[in-house]
C-alpha positions as CSV (number, residue, x, y, z in Angstrom):
1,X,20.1,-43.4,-88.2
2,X,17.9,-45.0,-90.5
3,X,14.1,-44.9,-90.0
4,X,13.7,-48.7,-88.8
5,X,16.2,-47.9,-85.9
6,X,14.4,-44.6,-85.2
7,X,10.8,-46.2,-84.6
8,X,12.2,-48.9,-82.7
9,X,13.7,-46.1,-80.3
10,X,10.4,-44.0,-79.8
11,X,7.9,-47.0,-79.6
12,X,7.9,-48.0,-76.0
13,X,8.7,-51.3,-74.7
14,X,5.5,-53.6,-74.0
15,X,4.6,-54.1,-70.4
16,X,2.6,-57.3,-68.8
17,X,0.1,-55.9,-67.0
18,X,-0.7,-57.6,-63.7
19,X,2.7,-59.4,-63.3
20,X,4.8,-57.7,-60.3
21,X,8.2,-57.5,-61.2
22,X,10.3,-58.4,-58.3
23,X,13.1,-56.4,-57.1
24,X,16.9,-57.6,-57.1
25,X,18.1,-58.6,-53.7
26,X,20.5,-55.5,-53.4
27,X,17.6,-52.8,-54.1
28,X,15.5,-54.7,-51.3
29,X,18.6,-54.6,-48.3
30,X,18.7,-51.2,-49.1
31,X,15.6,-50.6,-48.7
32,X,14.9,-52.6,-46.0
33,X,18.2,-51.1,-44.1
34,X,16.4,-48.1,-44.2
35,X,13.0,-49.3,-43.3
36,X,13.1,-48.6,-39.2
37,X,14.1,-44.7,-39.5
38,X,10.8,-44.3,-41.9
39,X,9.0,-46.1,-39.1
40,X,10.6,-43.9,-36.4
41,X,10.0,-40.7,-38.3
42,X,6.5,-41.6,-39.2
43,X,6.1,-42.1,-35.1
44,X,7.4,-39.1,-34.2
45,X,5.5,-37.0,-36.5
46,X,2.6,-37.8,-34.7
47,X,4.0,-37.4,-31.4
48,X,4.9,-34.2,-31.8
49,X,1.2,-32.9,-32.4
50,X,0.7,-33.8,-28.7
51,X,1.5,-31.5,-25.5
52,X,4.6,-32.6,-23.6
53,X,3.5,-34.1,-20.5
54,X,0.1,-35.3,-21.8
55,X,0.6,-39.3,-21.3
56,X,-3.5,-39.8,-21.7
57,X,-2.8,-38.5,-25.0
58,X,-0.2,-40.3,-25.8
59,X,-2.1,-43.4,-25.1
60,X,-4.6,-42.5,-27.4
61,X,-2.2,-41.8,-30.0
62,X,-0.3,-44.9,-29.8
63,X,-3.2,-46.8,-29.4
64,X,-4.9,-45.3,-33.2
65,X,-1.3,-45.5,-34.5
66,X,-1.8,-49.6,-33.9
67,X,-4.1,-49.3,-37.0
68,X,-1.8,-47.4,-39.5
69,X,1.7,-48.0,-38.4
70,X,3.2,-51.8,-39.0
71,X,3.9,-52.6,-34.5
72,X,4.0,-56.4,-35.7
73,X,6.9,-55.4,-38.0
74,X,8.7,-52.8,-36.2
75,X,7.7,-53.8,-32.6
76,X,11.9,-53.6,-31.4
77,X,11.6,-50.4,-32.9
78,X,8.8,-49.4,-31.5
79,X,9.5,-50.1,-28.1
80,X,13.5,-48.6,-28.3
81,X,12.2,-45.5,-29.0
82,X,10.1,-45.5,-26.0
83,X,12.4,-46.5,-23.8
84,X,15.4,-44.8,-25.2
85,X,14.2,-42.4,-27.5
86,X,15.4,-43.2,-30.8
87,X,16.8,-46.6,-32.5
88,X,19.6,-48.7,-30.9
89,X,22.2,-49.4,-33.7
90,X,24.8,-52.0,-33.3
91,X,26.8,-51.6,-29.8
92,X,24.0,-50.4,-28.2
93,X,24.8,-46.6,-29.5
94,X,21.6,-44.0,-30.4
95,X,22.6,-41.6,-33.5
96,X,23.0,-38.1,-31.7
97,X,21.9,-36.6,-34.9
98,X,18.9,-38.7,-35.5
99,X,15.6,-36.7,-33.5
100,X,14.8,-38.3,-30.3
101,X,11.3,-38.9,-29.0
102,X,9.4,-35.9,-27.3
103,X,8.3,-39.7,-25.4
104,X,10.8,-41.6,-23.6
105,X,11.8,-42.9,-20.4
106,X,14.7,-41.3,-20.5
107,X,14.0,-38.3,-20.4
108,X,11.2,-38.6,-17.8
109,X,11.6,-37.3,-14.5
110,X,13.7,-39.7,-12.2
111,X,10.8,-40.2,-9.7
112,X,9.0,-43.3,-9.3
113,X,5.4,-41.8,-8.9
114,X,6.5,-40.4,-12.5
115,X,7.9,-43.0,-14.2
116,X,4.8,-45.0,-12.6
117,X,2.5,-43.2,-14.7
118,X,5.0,-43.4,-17.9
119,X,4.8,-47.4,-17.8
120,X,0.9,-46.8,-17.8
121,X,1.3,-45.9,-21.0
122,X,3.2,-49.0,-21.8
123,X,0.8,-51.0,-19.8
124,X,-2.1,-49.7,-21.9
125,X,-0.6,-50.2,-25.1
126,X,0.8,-53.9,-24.6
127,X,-3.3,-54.4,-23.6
128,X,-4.5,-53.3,-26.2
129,X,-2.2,-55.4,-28.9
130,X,-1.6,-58.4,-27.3
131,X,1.6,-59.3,-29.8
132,X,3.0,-56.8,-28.6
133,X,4.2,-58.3,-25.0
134,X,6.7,-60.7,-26.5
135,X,8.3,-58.1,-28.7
136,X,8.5,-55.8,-25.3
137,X,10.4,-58.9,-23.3
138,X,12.8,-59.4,-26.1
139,X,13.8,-55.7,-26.7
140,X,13.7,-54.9,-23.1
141,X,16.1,-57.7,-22.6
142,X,18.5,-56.3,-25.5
143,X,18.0,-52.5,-24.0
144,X,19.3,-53.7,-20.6
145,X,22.8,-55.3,-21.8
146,X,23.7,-51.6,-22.6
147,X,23.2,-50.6,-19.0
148,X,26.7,-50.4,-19.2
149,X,26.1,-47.4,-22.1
150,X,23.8,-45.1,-20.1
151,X,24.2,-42.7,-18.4
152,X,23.3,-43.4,-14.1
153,X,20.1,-41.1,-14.8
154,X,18.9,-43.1,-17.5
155,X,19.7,-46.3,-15.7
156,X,18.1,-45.2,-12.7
157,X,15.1,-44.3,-14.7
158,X,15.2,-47.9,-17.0
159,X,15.5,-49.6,-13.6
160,X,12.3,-48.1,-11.8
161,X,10.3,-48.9,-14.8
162,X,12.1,-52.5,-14.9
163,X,10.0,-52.9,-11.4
164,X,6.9,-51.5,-12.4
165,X,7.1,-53.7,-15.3
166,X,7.6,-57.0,-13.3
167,X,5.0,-55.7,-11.0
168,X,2.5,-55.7,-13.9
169,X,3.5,-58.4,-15.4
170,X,4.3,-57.1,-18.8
171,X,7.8,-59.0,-18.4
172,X,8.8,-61.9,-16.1
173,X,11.7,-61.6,-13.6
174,X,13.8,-63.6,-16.3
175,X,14.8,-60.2,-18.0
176,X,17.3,-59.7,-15.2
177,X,19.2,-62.6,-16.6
178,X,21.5,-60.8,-19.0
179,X,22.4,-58.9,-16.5
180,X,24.4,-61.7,-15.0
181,X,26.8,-61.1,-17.9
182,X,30.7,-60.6,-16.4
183,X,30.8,-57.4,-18.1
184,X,28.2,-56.0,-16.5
185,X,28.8,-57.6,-13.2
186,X,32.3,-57.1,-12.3
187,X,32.1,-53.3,-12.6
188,X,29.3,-53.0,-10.0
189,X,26.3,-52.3,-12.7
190,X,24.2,-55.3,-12.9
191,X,23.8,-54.9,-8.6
192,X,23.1,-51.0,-8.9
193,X,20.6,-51.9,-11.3
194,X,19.0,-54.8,-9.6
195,X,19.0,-52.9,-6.2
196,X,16.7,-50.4,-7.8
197,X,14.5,-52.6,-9.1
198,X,14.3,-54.7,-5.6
199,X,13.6,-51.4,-4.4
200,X,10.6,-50.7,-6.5
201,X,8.9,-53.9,-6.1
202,X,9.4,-53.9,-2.6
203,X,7.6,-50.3,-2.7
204,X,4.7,-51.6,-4.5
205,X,4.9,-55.5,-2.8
206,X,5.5,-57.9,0.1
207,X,8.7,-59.5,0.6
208,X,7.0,-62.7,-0.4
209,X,5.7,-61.9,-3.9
210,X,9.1,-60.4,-4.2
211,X,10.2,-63.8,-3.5
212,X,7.6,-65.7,-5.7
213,X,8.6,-63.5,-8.8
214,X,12.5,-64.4,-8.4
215,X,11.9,-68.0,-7.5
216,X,9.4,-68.7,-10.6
217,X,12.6,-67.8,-13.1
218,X,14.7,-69.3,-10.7
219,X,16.7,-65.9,-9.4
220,X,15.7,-66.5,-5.7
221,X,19.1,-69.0,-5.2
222,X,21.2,-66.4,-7.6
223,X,20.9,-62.7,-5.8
224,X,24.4,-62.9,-4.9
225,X,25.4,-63.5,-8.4
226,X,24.7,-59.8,-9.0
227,X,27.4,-59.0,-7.0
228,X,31.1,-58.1,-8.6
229,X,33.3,-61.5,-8.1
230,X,35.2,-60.0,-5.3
231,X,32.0,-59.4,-3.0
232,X,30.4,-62.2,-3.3
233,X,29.7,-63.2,-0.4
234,X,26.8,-63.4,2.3
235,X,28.3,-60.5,4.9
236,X,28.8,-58.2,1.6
237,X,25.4,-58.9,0.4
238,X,23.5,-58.4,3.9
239,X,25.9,-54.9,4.8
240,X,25.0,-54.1,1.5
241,X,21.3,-54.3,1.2
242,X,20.7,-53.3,5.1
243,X,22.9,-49.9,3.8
244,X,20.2,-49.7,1.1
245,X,17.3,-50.2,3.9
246,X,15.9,-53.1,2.5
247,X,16.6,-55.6,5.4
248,X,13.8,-58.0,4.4
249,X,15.4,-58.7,1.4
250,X,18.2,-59.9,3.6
251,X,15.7,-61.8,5.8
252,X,14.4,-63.8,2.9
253,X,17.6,-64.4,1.4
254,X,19.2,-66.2,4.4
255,X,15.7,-68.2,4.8
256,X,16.2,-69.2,1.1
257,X,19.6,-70.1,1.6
258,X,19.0,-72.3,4.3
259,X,15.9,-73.4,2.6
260,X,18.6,-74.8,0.1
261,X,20.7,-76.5,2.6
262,X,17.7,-78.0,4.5
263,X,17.0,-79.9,0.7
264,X,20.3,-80.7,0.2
265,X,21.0,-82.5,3.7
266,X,17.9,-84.3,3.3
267,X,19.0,-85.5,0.1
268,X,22.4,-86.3,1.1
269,X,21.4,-87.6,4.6
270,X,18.7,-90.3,2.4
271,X,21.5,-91.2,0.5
272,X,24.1,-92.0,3.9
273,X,20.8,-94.1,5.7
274,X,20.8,-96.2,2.8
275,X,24.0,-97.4,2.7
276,X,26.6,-99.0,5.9
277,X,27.3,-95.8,7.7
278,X,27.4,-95.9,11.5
279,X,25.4,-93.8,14.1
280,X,28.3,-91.9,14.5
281,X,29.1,-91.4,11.3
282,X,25.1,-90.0,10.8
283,X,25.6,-87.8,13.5
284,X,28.6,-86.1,12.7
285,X,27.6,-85.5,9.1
286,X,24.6,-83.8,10.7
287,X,26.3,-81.8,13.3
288,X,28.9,-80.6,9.9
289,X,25.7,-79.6,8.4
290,X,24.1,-77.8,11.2
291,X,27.0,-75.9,11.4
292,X,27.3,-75.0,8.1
293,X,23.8,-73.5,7.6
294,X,23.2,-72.4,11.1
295,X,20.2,-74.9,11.6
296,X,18.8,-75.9,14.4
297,X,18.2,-79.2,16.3
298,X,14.6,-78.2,15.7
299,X,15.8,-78.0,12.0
300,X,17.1,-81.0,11.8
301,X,14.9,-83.6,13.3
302,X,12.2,-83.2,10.6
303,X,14.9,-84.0,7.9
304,X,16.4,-86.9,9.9
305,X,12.4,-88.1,10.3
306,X,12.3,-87.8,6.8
307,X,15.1,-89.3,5.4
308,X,14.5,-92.3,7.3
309,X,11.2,-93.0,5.8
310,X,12.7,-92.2,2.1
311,X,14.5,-95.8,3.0
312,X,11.1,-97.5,3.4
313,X,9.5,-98.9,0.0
314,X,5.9,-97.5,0.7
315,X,4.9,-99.4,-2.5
316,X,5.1,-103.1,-0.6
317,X,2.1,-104.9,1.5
318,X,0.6,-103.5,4.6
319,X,2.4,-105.7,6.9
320,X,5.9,-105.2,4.9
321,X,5.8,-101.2,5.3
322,X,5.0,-101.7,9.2
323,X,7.7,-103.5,9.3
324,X,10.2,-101.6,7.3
325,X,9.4,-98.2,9.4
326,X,9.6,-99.8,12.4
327,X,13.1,-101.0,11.7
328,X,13.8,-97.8,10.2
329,X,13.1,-96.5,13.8
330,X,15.0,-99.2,15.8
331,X,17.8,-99.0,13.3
332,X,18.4,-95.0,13.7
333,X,16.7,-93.9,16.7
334,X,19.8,-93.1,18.2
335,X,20.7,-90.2,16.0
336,X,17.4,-89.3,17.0
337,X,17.9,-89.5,20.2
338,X,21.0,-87.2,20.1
339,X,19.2,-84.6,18.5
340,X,16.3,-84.5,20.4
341,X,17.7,-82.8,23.1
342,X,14.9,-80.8,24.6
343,X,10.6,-80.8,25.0
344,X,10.7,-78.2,21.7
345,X,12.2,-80.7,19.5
346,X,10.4,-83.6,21.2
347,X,7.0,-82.0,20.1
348,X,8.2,-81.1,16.9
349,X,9.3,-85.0,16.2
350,X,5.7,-85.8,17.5
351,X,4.2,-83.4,14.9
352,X,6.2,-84.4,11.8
353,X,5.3,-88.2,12.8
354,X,1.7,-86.8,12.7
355,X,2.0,-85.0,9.3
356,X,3.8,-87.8,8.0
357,X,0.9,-90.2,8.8
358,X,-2.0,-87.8,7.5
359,X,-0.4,-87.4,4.3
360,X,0.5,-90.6,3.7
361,X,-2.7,-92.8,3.9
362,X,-0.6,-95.8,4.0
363,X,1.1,-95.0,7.2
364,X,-1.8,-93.7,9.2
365,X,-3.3,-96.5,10.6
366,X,0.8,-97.5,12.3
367,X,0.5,-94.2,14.2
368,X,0.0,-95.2,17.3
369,X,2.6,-98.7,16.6
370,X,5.5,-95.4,15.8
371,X,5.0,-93.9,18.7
372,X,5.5,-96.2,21.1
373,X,8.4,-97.2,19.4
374,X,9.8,-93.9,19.8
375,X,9.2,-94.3,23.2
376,X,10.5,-97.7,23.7
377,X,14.0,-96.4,22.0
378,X,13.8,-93.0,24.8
379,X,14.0,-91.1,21.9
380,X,10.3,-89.4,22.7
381,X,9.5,-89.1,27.1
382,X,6.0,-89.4,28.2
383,X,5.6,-85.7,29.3
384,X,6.4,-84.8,25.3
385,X,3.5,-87.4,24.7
386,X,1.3,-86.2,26.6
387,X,1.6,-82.3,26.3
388,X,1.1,-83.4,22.2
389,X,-1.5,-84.9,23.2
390,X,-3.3,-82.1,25.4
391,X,-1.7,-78.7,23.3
392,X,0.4,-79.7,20.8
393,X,-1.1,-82.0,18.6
394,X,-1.5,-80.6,14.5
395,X,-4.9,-80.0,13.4
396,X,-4.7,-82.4,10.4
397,X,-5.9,-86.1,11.6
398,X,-5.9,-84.9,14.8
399,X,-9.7,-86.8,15.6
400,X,-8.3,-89.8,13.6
401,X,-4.2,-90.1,15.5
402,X,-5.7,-89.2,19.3
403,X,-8.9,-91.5,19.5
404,X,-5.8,-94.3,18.1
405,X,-3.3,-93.2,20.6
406,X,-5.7,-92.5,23.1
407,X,-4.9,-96.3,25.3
408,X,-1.9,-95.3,25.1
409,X,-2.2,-92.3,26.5
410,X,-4.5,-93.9,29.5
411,X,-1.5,-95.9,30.1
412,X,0.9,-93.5,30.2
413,X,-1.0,-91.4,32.9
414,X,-1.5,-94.0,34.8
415,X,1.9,-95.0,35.2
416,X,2.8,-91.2,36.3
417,X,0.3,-91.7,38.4
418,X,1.6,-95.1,40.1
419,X,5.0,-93.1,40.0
420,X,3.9,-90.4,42.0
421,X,2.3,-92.7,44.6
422,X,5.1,-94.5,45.3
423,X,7.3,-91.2,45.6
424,X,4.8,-90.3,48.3
């Protein structure tokens, strides 16, 4: 080796000095692959200094950790640990070699006054960094399409704390969604699950805010869907929820149900008043219907009541819309007739009239012009008229609709009176 050669191998190469060299793609994904298990074992270092059992402390320590650790970045982490105890891989499988978490759900007690207190800890730190609640949705959402992977402990346990998170609104009711998967329903899992979690929110709420949290994701009309495909129907659902004491879950699912039916005769029945179909034709579809979803005449006269107003055009002149509602009337008022069959359903025609005037402005002032057409066309008797008058009358409008029915009224007791005169 020649002295040239020699000095050019001993001098060292010239750097740039504030330019960052950037790594090749292939050194990054490895690194990057590798990224989550330095997150989890930075985590668990500091979890480990606490007492087992100590949540308050725990809190605390997640809370400081905020600061050092990168939740933004490794939120899905963050969050798997603490539910599961270590890092879901692909499949929904947890390394058995890799540590688990001295803090997890799973391996809390399978009580709810326990698991209660564990989600406090969630609750606290999903406060504190606000970022964090839309990380939590997404990974819970992943965490629960492996419900299928646990073991019934750990599911029982995931779906308390599914409850107490709904309750507390760290996730919305939407999370049971991917439940609805065929894999997870046909075997039974996604209805042991959500029974659980009805269960827990039931414990801790009303039947109604039970209700309000499925019907603002829209779950309320798909409770049955949890069920496998070969019990899916309502006498499984109702044997199996009253077997699981929770009977006003079946109460509120047949009022929703026929809830449902309710809006889709009235949009069906609009629909048939508009176009040539016969009074018989009316009735029988109603009678089909009443059948169907177990309604009542009572049901069924408010729908009829308002189906036939949905063929008036409200948006014409004053005189036109009298008109048109008093043909309406005329035109069907012996399907109304037919249906109401008693006092009961009498008043309740009277009182829908009523609402129907107070909230539309519009029709108020031809309140008094409807129900003596009603009369006219024997669909309303003047003992119904008068008891709404005296008892039964709704408290909206009421000054307004009985000081403008009121000569009719007068004239109706009078002629009861003539009536019974002549009897004598």
């Amino acid at each position: 080796m020649n002295s040239t050669q020699s000095q050019a191998s001993t001098n060292p190469k010239p750097v740039l000095h504030g330019v960052r060299i950037k790594q090749r793609k292939g050194v990054q994904k490895a690194n990057a692959k590798h990224e989550p298990e330095i997150f989890r074992d930075q985590l668990l270092a500091q979890l480990k200094t606490i007492k087992e059992g100590d949540l308050e402390a725990i809190s605390s320590k997640l809370d400081i950790l905020g600061n050092t650790l990168e939740y933004r970045k490794y939120g899905d982490s963050l969050f798997e640990i603490l539910i599961t105890g270590g890092i879901l891989e692909p499949g929904g499988i947890i390394d058995d070699d890799a540590e688990r978490s001295p803090f997890c759900l799973f391996a809390a007690e399978d009580d709810a006054a326990v698991i209660k207190k564990y989600v406090e800890v969630f609750n606290k730190l999903i406060r504190r960094y606000k970022y964090l609640q839309r990380i939590f949705g997404e990974t819970l959402q992943n965490i629960l399409q492996f419900i299928n992977k646990w073991q019934p402990e750990e599911n029982s346990k995931l779906a308390k704390s599914t409850g107490f998170f709904i309750c507390n609104q760290l996730v919305p009711s939407s999370v049971l969604k991917v439940l609805l998967q065929d894999y997870l329903v046909k075997d039974g899992h996604a209805l042991n699950f959500t029974t659980t979690v009805f269960r827990t929110v039931l414990d801790e709420q009303n039947i109604e805010q039970l209700g309000r949290i499925l019907a603002s994701e829209g779950l309320n009309s798909r409770i049955i869907e949890f069920f496998p495909p070969n019990k899916r129907d309502e006498d499984c659902l109702v044997r199996h929820f009253e077997a699981e004491d929770m009977k006003e879950l079946v109460d509120y699912y047949r009022r929703n149900k026929k809830n449902s039916m309710k809006g889709s005769l009235l949009a069906d029945l609009s629909e048939l008043l508009q176009g040539d179909s016969s009074d018989a034709e009316v009735t029988s579809f109603i009678k089909g219907n009443m059948k169907e979803a177990s309604l009542t005449e009572a049901d069924v006269i408010p729908i009829i009541w308002q189906s036939m107003m949905n063929t008036v055009d409200l948006m014409g002149r004053a005189d036109q819309i009298e008109a048109q509602v008093l043909r309406a009337i005329a035109e069907w008022s012996k399907v109304l007739e037919f249906f109401c069959g008693s006092p009961k359903t009498e008043i309740v025609l009277l009182q829908k009239v009523q609402s129907t005037c107070y909230d539309d402005v519009r029709l108020a002032k031809y309140f008094r012009r409807i129900i003596q057409t009603l009369y006219k066309n024997d669909v309303l008797s003047d003992n119904a008229i008068l008891y709404w008058n005296d008892k039964a009358h709704l408290a909206q409008g009421k000054t307004i609709f009985l000081k403008q029915l009121e000569p009719f009224v007068v004239w109706l007791r009078d002629n009861e009176s003539s009536e019974d005169e002549d009897s004598d």
